[in-house]
N, C-alpha and C positions, 0 to 999 in steps of 0.2 A: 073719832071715826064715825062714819056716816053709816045708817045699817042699812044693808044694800037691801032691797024685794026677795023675796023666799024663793030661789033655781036651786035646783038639784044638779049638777053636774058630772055625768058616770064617767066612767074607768074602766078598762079589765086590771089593775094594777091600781092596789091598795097603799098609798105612802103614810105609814106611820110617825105622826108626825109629835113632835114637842115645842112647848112653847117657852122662853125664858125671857122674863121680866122682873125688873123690881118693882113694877107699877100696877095692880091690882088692874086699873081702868083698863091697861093697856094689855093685859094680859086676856080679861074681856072681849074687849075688842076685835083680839085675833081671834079669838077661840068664837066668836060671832062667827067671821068671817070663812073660819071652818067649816060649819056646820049647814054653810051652802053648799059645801062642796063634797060630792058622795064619797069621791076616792082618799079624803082623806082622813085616815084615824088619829085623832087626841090619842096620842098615850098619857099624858099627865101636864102639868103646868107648874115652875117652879120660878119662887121669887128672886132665887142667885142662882152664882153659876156652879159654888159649891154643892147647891142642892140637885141642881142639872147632873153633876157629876155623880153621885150617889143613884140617881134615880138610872142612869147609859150600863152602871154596873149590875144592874137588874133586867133591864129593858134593852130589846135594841129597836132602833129610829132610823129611817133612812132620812128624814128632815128635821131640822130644828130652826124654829124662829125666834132668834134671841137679840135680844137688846144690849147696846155695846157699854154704854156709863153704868154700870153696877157696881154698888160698894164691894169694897174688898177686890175681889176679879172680876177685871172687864171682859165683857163678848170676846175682843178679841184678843185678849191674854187667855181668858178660855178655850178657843179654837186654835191657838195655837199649842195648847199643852194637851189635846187630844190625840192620840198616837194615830189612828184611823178615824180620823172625823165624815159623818154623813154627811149629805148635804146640806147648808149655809146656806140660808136669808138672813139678812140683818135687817132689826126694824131699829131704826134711831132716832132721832129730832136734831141729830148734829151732821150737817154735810162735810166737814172737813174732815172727817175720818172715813170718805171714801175709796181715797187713794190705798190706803193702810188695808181697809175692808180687801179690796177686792184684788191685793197683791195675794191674798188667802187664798184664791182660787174660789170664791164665795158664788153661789147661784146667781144673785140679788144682793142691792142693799135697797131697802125701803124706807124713805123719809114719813117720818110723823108730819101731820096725821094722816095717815093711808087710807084711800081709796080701796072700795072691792074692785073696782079694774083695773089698779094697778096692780092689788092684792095677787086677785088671779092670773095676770101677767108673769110674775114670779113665780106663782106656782104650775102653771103650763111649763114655765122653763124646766124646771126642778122635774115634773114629769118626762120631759122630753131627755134629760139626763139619764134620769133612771131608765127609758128605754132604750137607750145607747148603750150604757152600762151592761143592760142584761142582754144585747146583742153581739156586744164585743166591740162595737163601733166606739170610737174618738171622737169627742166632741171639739171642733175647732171655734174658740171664741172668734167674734164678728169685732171686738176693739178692745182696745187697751188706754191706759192712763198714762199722763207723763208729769212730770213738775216741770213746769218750763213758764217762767218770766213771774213767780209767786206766784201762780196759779196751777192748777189742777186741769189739765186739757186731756180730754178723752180723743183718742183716735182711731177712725174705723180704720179698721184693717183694709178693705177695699180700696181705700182711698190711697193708701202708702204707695208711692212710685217705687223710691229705694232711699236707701240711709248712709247718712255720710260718716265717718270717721273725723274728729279733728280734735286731736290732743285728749283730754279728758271726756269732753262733750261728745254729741252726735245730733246731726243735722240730719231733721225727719221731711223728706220731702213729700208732701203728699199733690194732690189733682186740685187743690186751693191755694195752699200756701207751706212755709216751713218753721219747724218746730225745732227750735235749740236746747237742748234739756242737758242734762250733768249726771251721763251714765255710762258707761265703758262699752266699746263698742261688741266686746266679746259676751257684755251680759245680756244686751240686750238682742246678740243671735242666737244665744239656748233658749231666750223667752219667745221671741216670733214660732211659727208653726215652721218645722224645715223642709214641707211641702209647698208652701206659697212663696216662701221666701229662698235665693239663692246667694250663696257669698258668690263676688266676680272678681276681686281685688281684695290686698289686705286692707282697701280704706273704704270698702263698698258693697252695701245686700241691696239686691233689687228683686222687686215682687217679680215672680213669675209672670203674672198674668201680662205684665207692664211690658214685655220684654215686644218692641215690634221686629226690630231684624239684627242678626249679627252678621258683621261686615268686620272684618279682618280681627284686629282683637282690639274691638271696639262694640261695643252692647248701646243701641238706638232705643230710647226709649223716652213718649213726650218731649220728642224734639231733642229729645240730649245725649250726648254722648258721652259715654261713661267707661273708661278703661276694662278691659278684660284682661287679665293677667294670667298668663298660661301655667302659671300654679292653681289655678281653678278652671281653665280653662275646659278639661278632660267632664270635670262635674258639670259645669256647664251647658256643656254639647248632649252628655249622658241627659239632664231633663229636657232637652228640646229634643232629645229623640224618640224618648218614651211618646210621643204627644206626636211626630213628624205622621203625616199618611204617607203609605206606601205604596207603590205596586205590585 
């Protein structure tokens, strides 16, 4: 890690933070990269996740930045055996455990060896959580990950037109191109946001925004027409009314 120029960075909001490493240097490192930053407190620094644990039943943390290859348990066998886990950064030196990272719900995963800007990138986010949190507000992710053709493809959300059903798969069509992945079409509508996204068919979610005109029971949208089936048809009409202007 590169040691960033001495900035101070304020806050009204204090995130107590922890650092988990089995690497002495690496554990350094962050704990450097803290110490630019006002709003956030070191509560402690622990070489596993067994000792992370011992130290959460004394302390409490709203962030922890842990490292996912540790002997005995890993980062994320540790976050997932946490009954109410704070917010998650993960710092690794392995990318293929992204996908797995951030099915967690995780803030951040940060690749070794980290930058302070991308450092502080993650921690802005993790800030901006925590003041959602304390306001009540929802934070809606901007993308998601898919396995699709032995790869890892991130997909913005924005981009999603609407998604198709077929057999086991689902056909992700976005404003570039389409994404064939091996997920169940019902899992992957509890996982979208069910404000941007709407079912229209049992073989079809189409992004809200995408929606340009409904024309009998048929939904126009980039040039395509996509069945609307009057088993959703009633939900349908209910979001484009909420949004219709009036007189």
């Amino acid at each position: 890690m590169k040691k960033p120029m001495k900035q101070h960075l304020k806050s009204d909001t204090v995130i107590d933070c922890l650092i988990v490493d089995d690497e002495p240097i690496a554990r350094e490192g962050i704990m450097e990269y803290i110490r630019q930053i006002d709003y956030l407190n070191p509560v402690g620094q622990c070489k596993s996740a067994t000792e992370a644990a011992s130290l959460l039943q004394k302390n409490k943390v709203d962030l922890i930045f842990i490292d996912i290859q540790m002997p005995k348990l890993s980062g994320i066998e540790f976050v997932k055996a946490l009954a109410d886990p704070p917010l998650i950064i993960f710092t690794t030196a392995y990318s293929e455990y992204a996908l797995e990272g951030f099915e967690l719900d995780v803030v951040d995963y940060l690749l070794k060896p980290i930058s302070f800007q991308r450092f502080l990138k993650a921690v802005d986010k993790a800030q901006n959580y925590l003041h959602a949190r304390n306001k009540d507000v929802s934070i809606t992710p901007d993308f998601f990950f898919i396995k699709c053709n032995g790869k890892i493809e991130k997909i913005i959300m924005d981009d999603v037109i609407y998604i198709e059903a077929m057999s086991n798969y689902v056909i992700i069509h976005t404003r570039q191109k389409k994404y064939i992945t091996y997920l169940t079409f019902s899992g992957i509508e509890e996982q979208l946001p069910s404000h941007l996204f709407v079912r229209i068919h049992k073989s079809y979610l189409v992004a809200v925004s995408a929606i340009q005109t409904i024309d009998g029971n048929e939904i126009i949208t980039n040039s395509m027409r996509l069945p609307l089936s009057k088993n959703y048809r009633n939900d349908v009409m209910a979001r484009i009314e909420s949004r219709l202007f009036k007189r």
